[in-house]
N, C-alpha and C positions, 0 to 999 in steps of 0.2 A: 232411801236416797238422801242426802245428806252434802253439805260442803261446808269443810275444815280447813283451818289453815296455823301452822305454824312459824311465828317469826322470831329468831334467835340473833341476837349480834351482843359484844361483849357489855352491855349495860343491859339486860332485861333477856325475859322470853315473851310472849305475847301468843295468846291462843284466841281462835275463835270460831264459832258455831253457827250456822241457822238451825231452828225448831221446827221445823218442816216432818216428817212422818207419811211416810209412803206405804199405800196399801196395794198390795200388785195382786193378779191372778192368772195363772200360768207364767211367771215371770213379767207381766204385761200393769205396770201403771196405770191404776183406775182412780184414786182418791186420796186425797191427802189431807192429813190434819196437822193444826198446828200447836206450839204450845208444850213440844218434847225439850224434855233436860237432856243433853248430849255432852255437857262439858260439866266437869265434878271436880272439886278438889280432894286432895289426894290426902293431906296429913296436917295436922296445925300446928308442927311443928317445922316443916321445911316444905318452903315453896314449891309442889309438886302438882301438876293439874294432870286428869285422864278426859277422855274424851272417845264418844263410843261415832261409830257410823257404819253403814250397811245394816245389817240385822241390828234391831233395837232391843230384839230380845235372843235368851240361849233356851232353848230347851222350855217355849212356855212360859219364862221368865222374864219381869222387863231386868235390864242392866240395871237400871238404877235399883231397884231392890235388892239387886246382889251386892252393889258397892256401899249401900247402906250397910249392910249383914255386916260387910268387911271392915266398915269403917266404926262399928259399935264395938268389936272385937279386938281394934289394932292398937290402941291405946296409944294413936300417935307416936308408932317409931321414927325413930331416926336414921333412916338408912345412908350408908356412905354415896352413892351412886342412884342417879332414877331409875338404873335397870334392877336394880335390889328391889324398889317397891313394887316393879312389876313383874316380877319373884316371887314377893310374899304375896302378894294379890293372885296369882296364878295359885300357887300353894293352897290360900287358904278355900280355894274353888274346889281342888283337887279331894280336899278333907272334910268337905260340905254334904254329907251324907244327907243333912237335914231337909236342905236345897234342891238336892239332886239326889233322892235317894236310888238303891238298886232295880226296883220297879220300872221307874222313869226312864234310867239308861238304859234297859232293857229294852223299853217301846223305845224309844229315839232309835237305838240303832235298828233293831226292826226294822224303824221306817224309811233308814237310809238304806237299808239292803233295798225293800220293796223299791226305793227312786232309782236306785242303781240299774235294778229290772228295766224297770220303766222309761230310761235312758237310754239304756242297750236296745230296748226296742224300736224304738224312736227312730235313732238310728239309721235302726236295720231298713225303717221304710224308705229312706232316705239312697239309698243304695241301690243304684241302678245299672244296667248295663254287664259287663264283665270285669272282675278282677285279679290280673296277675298273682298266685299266690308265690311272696318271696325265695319259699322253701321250697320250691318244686316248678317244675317246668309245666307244668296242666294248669288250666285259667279254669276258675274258681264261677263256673254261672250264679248271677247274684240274681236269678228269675227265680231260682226255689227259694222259698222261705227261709229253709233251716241255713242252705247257703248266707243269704246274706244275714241272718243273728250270728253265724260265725265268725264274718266278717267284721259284724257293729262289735261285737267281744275284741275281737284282734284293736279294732280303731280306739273301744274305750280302754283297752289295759295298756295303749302306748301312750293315750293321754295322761293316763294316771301315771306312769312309769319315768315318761320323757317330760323335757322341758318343754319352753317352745322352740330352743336351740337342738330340740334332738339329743340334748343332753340330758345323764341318770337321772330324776329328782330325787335330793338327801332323805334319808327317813329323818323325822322330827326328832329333835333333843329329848323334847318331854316326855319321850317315852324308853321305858327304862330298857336295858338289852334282853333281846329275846322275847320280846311282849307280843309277836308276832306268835307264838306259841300260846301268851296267856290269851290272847283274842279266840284264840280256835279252842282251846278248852273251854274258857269260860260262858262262848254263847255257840258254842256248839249246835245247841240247838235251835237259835236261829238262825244261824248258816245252811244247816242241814235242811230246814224250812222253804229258807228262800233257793237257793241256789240250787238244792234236790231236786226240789216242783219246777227249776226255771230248766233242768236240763230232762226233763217228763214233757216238759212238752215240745221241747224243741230237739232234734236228731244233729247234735253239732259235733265237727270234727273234734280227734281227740285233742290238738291243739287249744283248740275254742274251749273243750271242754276242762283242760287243765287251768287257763288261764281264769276262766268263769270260778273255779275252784279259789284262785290264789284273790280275786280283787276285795272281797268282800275284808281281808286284813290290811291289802294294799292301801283303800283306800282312806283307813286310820291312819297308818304309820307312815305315810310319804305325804311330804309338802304339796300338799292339792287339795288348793280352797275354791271348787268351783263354783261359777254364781248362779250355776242352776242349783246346788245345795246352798241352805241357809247358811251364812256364816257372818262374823262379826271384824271389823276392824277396830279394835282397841291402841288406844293412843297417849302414851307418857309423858312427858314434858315438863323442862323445870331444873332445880339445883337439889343435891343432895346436899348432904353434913360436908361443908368444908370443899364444895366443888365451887371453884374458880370460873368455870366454864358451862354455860347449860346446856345439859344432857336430852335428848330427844331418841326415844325406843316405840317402836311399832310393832304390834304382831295381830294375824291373824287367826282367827278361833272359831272354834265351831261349836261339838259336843263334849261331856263330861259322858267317856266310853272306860267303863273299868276302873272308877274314880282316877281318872285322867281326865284334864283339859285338853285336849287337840287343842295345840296350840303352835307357831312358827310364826317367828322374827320376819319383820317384813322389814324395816327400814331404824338403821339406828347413824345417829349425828352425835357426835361430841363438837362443842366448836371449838377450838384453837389459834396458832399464828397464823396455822399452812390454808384455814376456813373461818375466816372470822365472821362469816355471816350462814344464817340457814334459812331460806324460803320454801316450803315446806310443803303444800297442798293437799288433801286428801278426799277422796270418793270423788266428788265432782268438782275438775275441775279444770275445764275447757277455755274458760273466760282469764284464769290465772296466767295459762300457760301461752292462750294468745298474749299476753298483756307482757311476757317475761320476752316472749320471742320472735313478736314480732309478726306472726302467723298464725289463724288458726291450726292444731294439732292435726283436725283430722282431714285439711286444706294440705297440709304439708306432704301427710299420708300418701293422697291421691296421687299430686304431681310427682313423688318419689316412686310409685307403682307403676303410673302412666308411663312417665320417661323412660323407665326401665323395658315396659312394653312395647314402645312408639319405637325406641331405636332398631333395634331389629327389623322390621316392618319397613321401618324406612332405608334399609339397604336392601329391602329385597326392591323395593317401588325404582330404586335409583338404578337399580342392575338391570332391571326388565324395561328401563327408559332405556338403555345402550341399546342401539344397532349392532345384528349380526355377533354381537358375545356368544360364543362357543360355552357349551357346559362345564367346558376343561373351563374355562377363561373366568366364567362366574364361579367357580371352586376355588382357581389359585386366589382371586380376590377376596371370598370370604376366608379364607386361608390365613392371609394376610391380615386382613381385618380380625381375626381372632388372638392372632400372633401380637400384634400391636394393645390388645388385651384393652376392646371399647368399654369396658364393664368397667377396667379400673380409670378409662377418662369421665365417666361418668360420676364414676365416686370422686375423683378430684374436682368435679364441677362445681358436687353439692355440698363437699368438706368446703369451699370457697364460700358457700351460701352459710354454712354451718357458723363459720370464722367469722361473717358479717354479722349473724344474728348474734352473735358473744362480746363485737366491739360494740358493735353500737344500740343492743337494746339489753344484754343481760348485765353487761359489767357496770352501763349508767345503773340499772333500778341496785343492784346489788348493791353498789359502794356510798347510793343514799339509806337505802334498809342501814348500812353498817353505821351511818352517821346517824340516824335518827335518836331523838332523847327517850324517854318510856314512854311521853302519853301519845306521840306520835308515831310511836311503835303499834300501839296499840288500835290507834284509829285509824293507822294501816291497815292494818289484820282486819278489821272492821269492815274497810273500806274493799276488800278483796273480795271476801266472802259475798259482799253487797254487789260486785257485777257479776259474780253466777247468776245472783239471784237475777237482778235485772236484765241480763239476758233470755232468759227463760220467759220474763214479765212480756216480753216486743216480742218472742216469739208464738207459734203455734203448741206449743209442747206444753205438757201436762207440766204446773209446776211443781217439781221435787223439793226446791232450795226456797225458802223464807219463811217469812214469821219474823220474832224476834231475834235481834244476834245476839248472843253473849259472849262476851267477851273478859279475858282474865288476862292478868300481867302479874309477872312473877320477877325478881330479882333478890338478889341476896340481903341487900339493905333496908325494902321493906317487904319481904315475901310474897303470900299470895294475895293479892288484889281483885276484887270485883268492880269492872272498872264499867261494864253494862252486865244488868242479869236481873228477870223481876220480882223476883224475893229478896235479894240483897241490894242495900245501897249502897252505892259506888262511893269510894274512896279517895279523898285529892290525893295525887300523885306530884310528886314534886320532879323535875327534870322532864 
C-alpha cells in the first residue's frame, strides 16, 4: 500500500512518494516497514521519473532490482515521448531471460492457476440459496456442492470477461495475436494439471466445464488486474526529447507469462491548451480526493446509494399513509411516477451537487496548481501525500502511507531534480 501523486502544469511535473511497505496475509494488513525506494529516475539524459506502488515486487523480485538491470543496460536513451521509455522498459522485461528465466514463469503461472482454483472455490462457499440459470428455465439449487462451483465458474469467468459496466474487457496489446493459442501449447501442461484435477473433483455443468477450460488463457490475455492477484502499478512521468508538454503513462502489471509482461495502460495525460493542469493521485488516495472535492469518496458513495434506495421506499411509506387508495389508484400513481422518470430527477439533483463541487472546490485548487512556480509545485505534491499519511496517523487503521517522502521535479530547463530523497541531496531550484 502506498500513496502517489502526480502534479503537471506548463512549468514543471512534480512526483511524489511515501516509503511505507505493507505486509498483508490473506489480503489482510499486518506490518509495515519503512524505508522503500518507490520513486526512481528514469534516464540522465531527459527528465523522466517511474514510480512503482501496490506490489513492490514481480515474480520474487523487488522492482528496484529490475530498474537497476534496465537502467545499467540503457545507456541513457533519448526517447521522443515518456511512453517510448515505458516501451523500452516493458521490452527490456520481456527479453530478461536472466531475470525471469523459463523455470520461474513456469511456477508463477502454476501458482496463478492454483489461486484461480482457490478463488472459484471461495466462492462457491459463498453461494447460497437458489439460482436462476440464464439459459434455461430450471433454477440451479446451489445446496449441492458441485451446483454452486458451477455457479462460482459462471460468476468468476464474467468477472474476468466483463467490465464493471457489463461491458467486453479488451485483450492486452502486449500480447502478440493469437497468443491465446501459444498459452495452451506452451503450458499445456499446467493447464491440464490444474483445471484436469479441478474438474476430478468436482461434477460441473458442461457450461461450467467449458468455461473452467477457457479461464486459465482468459485470465493472461484480458485486462484484469485483480487485487486478490499480485500485481503492480507502474508509473511514468516527465518530458521526452523535445516534448513541450509533460507526459504522464500508467500501466498495470503482473507476471513475465511466455517471456511477456502482462501489462495494460491504466491512465495516460499529455497536458495541453484544452488541460493545462494534471492532478494526479495514485493507490491511496482518499485524503486527496476529499481535499479536490470537497467530500469524502467513500461519504459521497453512500449518500449516492442510500438516496437511490430511500426514494422508492419513501413512495411506498406516502401511498400507504393515503386513506381508502384502491390498488387501481396506488398503480396509476406509480405509473405515473415512473412515467415522469424519478431516477432521472435524482440524477439532476446530484449533477447540481457535482456542478458545485467543480465551482467551487475543484476549478479554485486546479487554477492555483496551474499558477504555482516548481518549488511549490513541488511542496505541493509533498504536502498531499503528507495528508494520506496523516490521516491514517488520527485514525485507527494500520498505517500503510509514511516514512520518508520523496520527492522529484522535472522540467525541461533543469531536468530531473531531487528535491527530497535520503541518498541524494536536493538541488536549489530556482522559480
Amino acid at each position: 500500500m502506498t500513496s502517489e501523486v502526480v502534479l503537471m502544469n506548463n512549468k514543471a511535473v512534480a512526483v511524489a512518494a511515501d516509503s511505507v511497505v505493507t505486509v498483508a496475509v490473506d489480503g489482510v494488513p499486518r506490518k509495515t516497514f519503512t524505508g522503500v525506494e518507490k520513486l526512481f529516475e528514469v534516464s540522465k539524459n531527459q527528465p523522466v521519473a517511474m514510480m512503482i506502488y501496490s506490489n513492490a515486487e514481480i515474480m520474487g523480485l523487488p522492482w528496484k532490482t529490475v530498474i537497476t538491470a534496465y537502467k545499467q543496460q540503457a545507456k541513457n536513451p533519448a526517447f521522443k515521448s515518456v511512453e517510448e521509455y515505458a516501451d523500452d522498459f516493458f521490452k527490456f522485461i520481456d527479453k530478461s531471460g536472466k531475470l525471469f528465466p523459463e523455470k520461474l514463469q513456469r511456477e508463477q503461472y502454476a501458482q496463478m492457476l492454483r489461486s484461480l482454483i482457490h478463488t472459484i472455490e471461495s466462492r462457491a462457499n459463498s453461494v447460497r440459496g437458489s439460482v436462476q440459470d440464464d439459459d434455461s428455465d430450471d433454477s440451479i439449487s446451489s445446496n449441492d456442492p458441485d451446483s454452486r462451483i458451477s455457479i462460482a465458474v459462471g460468476q468468476i469467468y464474467d468477472r474476468v470477461t466483463l467490465d464493471d459496466w457489463d461491458q467486453p474487457r479488451e485483450n492486452l496489446e502486449c500480447f502478440p495475436p493469437n497468443y491465446d493459442d501459444t498459452i495452451r501449447k506452451k503450458y499445456k501442461d499446467e493447464i491440464d494439471d490444474a483445471i484436469g484435477g479441478f474438474l476430478q473433483r468436482h461434477n460441473l455443468s458442461d457450461e461450467a466445464a467449458d468455461k473452467a477450460w477457457e479461464l486459465p488463457v482468459l485470465i493472461i490475455t484480458k485486462h484484469y488486474f485483480p487485487l486478490a492477484w499480485p500485481y503492480s502499478g507502474i508509473v511514468f512521468a516527465g518530458f521526452g526529447k523535445g516534448q513541450v508538454y509533460p507526459e504522464l503513462c500508467s500501466y498495470e502489471v503482473s507476471n513475465v507469462i511466455g517471456n511477456v509482461l502482462k501489462r495494460g495502460k491504466h491512465i495516460f495525460k499529455q497536458l495541453s491548451h484544452d488541460e493545462p493542469v494534471v492532478i494526479q493521485p495514485f493507490a491511496q488516495d482518499r485524503m486527496i480526493r476529499t481535499l479536490l472535492y470537497g467530500i469524502d469518496p467513500y461519504l459521497e458513495s453512500h449518500i449516492i446509494y442510500k438516496t437511490f434506495e430511500l426514494v422508492p421506499r419513501l413512495v411506498d411509506h406516502v401511498l400507504s399513509a393515503i386513506p381508502d387508495l384502491s390498488e387501481e389508484q396506488m398503480e396509476m400513481v406509480l405509473t405515473a411516477l415512473q412515467d415522469e422518470d424519478v431516477g432521472e430527477t435524482i440524477n439532476d439533483f446530484f449533477n447540481s451537487i457535482f456542478q458545485h463541487q467543480a465551482v467551487h472546490h475543484m476549478v479554485p485548487i486546479y487554477s492555483a496548481i496551474q499558477a504555482l512556480p516548481e518549488q511549490e509545485l513541488a511542496n505541493t505534491a509533498e504536502s498531499l501525500v503528507n495528508l494520506n499519511s496523516f490521516q491514517q496517523r488520527v485514525s485507527l487503521e494500520i498505517e500503510t502511507i509514511g516514512g520518508e517522502i520523496d520527492v522529484a521535479l522535472m522540467s525541461p530547463s533543469d531536468g530531473f531534480v531531487w528535491v527530497k530523497h535520503p541518498k541524494h541531496k536536493p538541488k536549489a531550484i530556482v522559480g
